[in-house]
C-alpha positions as CSV (number, residue, x, y, z in Angstrom):
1,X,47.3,12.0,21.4
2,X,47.3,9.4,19.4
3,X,47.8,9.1,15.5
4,X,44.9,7.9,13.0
5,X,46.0,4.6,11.7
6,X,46.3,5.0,7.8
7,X,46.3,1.4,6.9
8,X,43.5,0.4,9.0
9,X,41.3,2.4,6.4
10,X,42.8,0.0,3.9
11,X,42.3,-3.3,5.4
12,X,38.7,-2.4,6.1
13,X,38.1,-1.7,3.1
14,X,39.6,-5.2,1.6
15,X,37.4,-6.6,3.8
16,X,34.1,-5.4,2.2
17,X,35.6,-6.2,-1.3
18,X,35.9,-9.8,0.3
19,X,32.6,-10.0,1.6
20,X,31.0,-9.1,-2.1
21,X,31.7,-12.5,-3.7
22,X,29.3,-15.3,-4.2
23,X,29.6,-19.3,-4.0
24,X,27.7,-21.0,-6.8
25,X,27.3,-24.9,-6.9
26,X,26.4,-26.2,-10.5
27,X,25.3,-30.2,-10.2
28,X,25.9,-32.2,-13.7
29,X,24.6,-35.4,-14.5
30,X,27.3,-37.9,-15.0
31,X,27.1,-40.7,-17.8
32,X,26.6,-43.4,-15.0
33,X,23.6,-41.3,-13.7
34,X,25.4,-39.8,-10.8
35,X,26.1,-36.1,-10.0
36,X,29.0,-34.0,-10.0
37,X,29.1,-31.0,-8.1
38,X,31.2,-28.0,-8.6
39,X,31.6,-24.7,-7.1
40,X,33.1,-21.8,-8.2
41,X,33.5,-18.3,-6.5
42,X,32.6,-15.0,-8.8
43,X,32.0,-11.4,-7.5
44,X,28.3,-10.1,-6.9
45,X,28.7,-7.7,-9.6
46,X,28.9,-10.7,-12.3
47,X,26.6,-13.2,-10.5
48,X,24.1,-12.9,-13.3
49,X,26.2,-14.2,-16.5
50,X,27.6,-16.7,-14.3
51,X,24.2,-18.2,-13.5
52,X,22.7,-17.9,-17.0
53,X,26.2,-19.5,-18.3
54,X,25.6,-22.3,-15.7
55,X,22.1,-23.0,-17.3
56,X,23.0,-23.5,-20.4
């Protein structure tokens, strides 16, 4: 019979950590009137302050 892998458990559960994050792309005027773009990864759980952060 074969043995229940203990560290599978643990890399699956990474995984969903992983998969929990959010990309935001914030677009900022420049002096010379073109836009910069940046992007920045944050975790679902703090999506909210980033955004309103972003907006001000």
């Amino acid at each position: 019979m074969a043995k229940k892998q203990s560290f599978g458990d643990k890399v699956l559960k990474q995984k969903a950590e992983s998969k929990k994050m959010a990309k935001i792309v914030v677009a900022e005027k420049k002096e010379n009137g073109q836009f910069r773009f940046r992007s920045k990864i944050v975790h679902v759980d703090t999506l909210q302050e980033e955004l309103k952060a972003a907006r001000a």
